[in-house]
C-alpha positions in Angstrom: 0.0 0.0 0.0 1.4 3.3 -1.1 0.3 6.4 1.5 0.9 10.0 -0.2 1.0 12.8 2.1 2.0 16.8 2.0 5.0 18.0 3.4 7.0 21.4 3.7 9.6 22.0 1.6 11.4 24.8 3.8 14.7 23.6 4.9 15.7 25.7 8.6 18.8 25.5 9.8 19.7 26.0 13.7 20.5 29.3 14.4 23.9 30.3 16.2 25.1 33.4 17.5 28.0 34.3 18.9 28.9 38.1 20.8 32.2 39.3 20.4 32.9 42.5 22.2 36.4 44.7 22.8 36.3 47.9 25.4 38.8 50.5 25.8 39.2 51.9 29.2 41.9 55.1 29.4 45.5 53.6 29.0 45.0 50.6 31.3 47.4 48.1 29.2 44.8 45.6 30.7 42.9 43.1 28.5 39.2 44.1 28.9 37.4 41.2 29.1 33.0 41.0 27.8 30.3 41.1 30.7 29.9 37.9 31.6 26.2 37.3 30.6 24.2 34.2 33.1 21.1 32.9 30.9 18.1 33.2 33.4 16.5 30.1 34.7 13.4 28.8 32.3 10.0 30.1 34.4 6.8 28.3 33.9 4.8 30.7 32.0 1.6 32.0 33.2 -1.6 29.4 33.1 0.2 26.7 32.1 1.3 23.4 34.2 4.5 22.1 33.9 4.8 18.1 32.7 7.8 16.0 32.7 9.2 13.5 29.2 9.4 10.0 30.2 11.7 7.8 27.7 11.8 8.2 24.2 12.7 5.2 21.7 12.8 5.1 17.8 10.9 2.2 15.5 13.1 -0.7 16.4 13.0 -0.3 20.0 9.4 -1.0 20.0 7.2 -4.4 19.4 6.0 -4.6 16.7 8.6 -2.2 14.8 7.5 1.0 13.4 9.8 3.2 11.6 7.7 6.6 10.6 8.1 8.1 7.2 10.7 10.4 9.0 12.4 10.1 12.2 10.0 10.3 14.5 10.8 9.2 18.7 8.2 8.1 20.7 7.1 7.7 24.7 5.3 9.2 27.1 5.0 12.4 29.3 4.6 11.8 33.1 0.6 11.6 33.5 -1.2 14.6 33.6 -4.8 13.5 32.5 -6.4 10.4 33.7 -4.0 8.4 35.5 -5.1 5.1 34.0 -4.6 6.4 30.2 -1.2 7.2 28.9 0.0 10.6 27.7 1.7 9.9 24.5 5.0 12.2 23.2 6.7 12.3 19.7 9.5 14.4 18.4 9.8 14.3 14.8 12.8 15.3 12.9 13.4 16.2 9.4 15.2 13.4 7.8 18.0 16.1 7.3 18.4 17.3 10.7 21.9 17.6 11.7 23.6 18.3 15.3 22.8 21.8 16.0 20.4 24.0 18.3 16.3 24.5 16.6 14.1 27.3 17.3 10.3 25.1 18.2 8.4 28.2 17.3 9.9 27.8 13.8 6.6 26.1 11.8 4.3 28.3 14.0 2.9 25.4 15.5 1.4 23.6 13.0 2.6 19.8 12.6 2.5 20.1 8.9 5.1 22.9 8.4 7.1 22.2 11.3 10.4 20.3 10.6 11.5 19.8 14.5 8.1 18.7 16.3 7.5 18.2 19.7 3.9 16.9 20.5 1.6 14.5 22.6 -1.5 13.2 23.2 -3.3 13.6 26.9 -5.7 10.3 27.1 -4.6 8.5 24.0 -7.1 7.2 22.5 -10.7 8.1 22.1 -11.3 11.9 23.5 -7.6 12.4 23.4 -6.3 15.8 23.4 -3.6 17.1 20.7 -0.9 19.5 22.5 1.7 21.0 20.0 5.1 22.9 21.0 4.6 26.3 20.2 7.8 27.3 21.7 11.3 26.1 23.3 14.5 25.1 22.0 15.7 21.1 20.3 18.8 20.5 20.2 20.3 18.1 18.4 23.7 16.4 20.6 24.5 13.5 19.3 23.3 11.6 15.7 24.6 8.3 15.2 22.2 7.5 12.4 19.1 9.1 11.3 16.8 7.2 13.9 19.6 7.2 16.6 19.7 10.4 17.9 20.8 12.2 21.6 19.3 15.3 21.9 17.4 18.1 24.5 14.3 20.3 24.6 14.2 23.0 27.3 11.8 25.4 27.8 9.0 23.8 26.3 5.4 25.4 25.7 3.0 22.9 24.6 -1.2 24.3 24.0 -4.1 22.5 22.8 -4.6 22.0 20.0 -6.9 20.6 16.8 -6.5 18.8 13.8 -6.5 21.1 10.7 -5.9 20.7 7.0 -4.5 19.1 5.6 -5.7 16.1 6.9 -4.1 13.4 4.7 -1.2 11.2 6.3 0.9 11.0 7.6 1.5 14.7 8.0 -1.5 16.2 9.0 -1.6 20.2 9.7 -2.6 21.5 13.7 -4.1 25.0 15.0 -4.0 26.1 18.0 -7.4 26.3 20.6 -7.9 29.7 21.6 -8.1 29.6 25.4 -6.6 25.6 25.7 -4.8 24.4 27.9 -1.3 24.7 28.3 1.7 22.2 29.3 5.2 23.2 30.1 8.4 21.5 30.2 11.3 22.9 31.6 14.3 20.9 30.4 14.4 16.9 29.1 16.8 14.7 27.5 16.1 12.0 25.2 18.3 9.6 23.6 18.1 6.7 21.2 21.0 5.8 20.5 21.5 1.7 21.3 24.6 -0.6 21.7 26.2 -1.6 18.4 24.2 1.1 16.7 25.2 2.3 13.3 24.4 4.5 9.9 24.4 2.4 6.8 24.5 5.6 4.4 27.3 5.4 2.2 29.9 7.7 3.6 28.7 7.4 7.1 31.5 7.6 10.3 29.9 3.9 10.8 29.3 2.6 7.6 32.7 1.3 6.3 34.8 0.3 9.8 37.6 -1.6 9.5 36.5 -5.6 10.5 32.8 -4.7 11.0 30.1 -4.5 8.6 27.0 -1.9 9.2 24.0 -4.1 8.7 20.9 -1.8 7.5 17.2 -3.0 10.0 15.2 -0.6 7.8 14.2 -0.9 4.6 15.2 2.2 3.2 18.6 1.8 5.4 18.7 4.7 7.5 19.6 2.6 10.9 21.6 0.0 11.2 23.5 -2.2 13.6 26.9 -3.3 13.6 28.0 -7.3 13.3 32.3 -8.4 13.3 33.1 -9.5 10.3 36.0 -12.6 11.0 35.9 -14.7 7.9 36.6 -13.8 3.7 33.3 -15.5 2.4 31.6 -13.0 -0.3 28.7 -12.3 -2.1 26.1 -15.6 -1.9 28.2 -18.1 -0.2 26.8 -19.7 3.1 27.6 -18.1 6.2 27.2 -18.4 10.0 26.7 -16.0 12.3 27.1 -16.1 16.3 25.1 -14.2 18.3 26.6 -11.6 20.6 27.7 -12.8 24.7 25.7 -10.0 26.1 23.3 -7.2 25.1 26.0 -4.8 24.8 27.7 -7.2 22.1 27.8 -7.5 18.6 27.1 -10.8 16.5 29.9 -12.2 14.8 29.8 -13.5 11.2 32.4 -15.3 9.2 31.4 -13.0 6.2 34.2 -10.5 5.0 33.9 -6.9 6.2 31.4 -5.0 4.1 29.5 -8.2 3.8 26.1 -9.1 5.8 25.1 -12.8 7.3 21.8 -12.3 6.2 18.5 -14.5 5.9 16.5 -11.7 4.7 15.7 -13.8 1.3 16.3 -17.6 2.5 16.4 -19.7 5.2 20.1 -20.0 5.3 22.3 -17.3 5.9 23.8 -16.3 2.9 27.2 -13.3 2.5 25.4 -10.1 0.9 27.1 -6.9 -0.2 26.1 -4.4 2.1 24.9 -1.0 0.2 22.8 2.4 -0.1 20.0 2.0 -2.1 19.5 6.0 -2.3 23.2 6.5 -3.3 24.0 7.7 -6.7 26.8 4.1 -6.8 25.6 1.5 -4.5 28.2 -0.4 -5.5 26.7 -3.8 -5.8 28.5 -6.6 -7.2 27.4 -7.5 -11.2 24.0 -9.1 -11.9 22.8 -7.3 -8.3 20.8 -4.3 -7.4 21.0 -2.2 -4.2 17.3 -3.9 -3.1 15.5 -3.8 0.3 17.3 -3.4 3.7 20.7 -2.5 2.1 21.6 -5.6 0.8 22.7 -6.5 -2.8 20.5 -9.2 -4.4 19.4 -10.1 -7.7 16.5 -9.3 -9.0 15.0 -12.7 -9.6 15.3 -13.1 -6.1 12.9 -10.2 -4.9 10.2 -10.1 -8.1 9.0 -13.6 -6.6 8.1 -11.9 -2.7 6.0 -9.2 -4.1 8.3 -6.8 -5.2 7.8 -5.6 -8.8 9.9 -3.5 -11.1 9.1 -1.3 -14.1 11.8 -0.3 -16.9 11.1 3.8 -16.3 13.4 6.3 -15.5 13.0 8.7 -13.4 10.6 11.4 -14.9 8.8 8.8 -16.7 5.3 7.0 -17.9 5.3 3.3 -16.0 4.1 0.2 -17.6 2.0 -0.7 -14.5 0.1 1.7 -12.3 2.4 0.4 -9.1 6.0 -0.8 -8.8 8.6 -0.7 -5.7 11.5 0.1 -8.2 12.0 2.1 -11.3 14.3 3.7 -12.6 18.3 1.9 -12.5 21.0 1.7 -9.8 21.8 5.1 -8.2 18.2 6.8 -9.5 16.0 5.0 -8.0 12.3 5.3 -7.9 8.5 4.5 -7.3 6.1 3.7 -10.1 2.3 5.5 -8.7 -0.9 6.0 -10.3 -1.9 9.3 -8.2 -5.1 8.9 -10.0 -7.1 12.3 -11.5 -6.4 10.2 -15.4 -2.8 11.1 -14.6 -0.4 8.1 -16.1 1.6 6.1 -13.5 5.5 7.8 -13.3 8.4 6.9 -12.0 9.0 9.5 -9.1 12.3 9.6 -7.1 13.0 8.1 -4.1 14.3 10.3 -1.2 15.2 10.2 2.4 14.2 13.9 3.9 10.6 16.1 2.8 13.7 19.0 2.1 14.6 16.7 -0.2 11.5 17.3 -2.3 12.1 20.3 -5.1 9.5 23.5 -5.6 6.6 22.1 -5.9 6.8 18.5 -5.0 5.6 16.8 -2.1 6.6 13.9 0.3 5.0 10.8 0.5 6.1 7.3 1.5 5.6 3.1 0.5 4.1 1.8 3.7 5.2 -2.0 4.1 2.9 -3.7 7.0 4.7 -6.0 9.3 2.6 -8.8 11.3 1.3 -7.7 14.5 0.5 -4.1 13.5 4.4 -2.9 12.5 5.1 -1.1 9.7 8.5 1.0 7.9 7.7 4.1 6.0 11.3 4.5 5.4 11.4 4.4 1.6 9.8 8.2 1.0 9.5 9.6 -2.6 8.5 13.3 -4.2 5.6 13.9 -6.3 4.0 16.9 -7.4 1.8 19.3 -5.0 -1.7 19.1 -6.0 -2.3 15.9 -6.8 
């Protein structure tokens, strides 16, 4: 199933500043030094009640595994409605977030144009009420991959708020009640960032270590995990891989570095060329393409599990009204019938909604795990309006 949604396409970036100040003072050969200036403590502002962030986690750290259409952590805030129902919490980054310090009142408050989102749900469920960060600082620590990230928030407004259009997923747009309630929260830390975590993006820190292999756990491979690779076996060749001593561990595979144990595609573990399927040269090995997960395949292998390709390119009318892959190796895309008598095209793949051009939009191939799990990771530009 293939969910379109609309998206911003204003990219912000965090917003430093630094004072530099020099003072002369009569003929004192003494270097002036600038005021030192304290930053006042955060006050809870007037009507609201302050509320406290309980853990955050990303898709893989939950059961079933959900992985949004962009990073998007999720948890709870400490109970401030009925004590029996959970208060959910998200933050939601831009796929291109980088380290750095964001302005929450950038967006205006609206979950459809806001590209660092902080929001919750008192009462989840039915009669739940939306509250949306209308103001407060994200900062961005620590990013290890795009759904591994350490960050903080700090002086937090949160007010009720309502749905408001658009209202198509996943991105739907919020307003503001006039007179709602108000939350506060004066300073929390979040951190997703696990044990053997890595980024499987070609020219990551992680993705190319010497004797370890960056093994992708989403299907678009933005977050991986890292196995020891001990052994020379390549590209489809039986493998064996032993499990880690302790959580903290890694598994270790007889598979040459760069190369996955993987069962992804049969019940064997089989050596498979790790890659970037959004990279201009994945790199895979002849008679392969960069497929699902990050792992080099052929494309026999994945037509017979339900994933179909169409001879496109990018820009152009598809054969069949759906496909997973068009396009060829380092211009990759999705065939879609948006419908209106439109033709099916091939429309790019991306990571980030910036990554969408003037006029194009973000949506995303949604592919359901059992138990209620999904990954959204694979998201693609089409055009706004449709």
């Amino acid at each position: 199933m293939v969910i379109r949604s609309i998206g911003s396409r204003v990219l912000r970036a965090g917003r430093w500043s630094v004072l530099v100040g020099m003072v002369l003072m009569g003929c004192s050969s003494e270097e002036s030094k600038p005021p030192e200036v304290e930053n006042p403590e955060p006050t809870l502002p007037e009507g609201c009640t302050e509320i406290t962030l309980g853990t955050l986690v990303n898709g893989i750290q939950i059961s079933p595994v959900k992985y949004g259409g962009q990073p998007t952590f999720q948890g709870t805030f400490g109970a401030f409605g009925d004590p029996a129902v959970a208060d959910t919490a998200f933050i939601r980054l831009d796929a291109n977030t980088v380290p750095g310090a964001y302005d929450l009142a950038t967006g205006g408050s609206n979950l459809f144009t806001c590209e660092q989102c902080v929001y919750g749900y008192q009462d989840a469920g039915a009669g739940q009420k939306l509250f949306v960060a209308v103001s407060g600082s994200l900062t961005v620590v620590n990013q290890v991959s795009l759904e591994q990230v350490q960050g903080v928030i700090e002086n937090v407004t949160l007010r009720e708020s309502v749905n408001a259009a658009p209202l198509s997923a996943p991105y739907r747009g919020s307003a503001v009640v006039d007179g709602g309630e108000c939350k506060w929260i004066r300073r929390a830390e979040w951190s997703t960032v696990r044990p053997g975590g890595c980024d499987p993006r070609q020219g990551s820190p992680t993705a190319n270590l010497p004797g370890q292999t960056c093994v992708a756990v989403s299907y678009a491979a933005n977050d991986g995990t890292l196995e020891n690779s001990q052994g020379t076996k390549t590209q489809g060749e039986a493998c064996t891989s032993t499990p880690p001593a302790s959580a903290e561990g890694l598994a270790t595979t007889d598979c040459a570095q760069g190369y996955a144990c993987s069962k992804r595609f049969t019940a064997e573990g089989q050596c498979l060329k790790v890659c970037d399927p959004l990279a201009a040269v994945p790199g895979c090995p002849g008679g392969t393409v960069c497929g699902v997960y990050g792992l080099c395949i052929e494309q026999s292998v994945l037509e017979p599990i339900g994933f179909a390709f169409d001879s496109a390119l990018i820009g152009q009318t598809c054969t069949d009204s759906f496909a997973e892959f068009c396009g060829v190796e380092g211009a990759r895309g999705i065939c879609a019938d948006l419908g209106g008598g439109a033709p099916a095209l091939c429309y790019p793949y991306v990571r980030a909604r910036s990554d969408c051009g003037p006029g194009e939009e973000l949506g995303y191939v949604s592919y359901p795990f059992s138990g209620g799990g999904y990954d959204r990771t694979f998201g693609w530009c089409y055009p706004d309006g449709l």
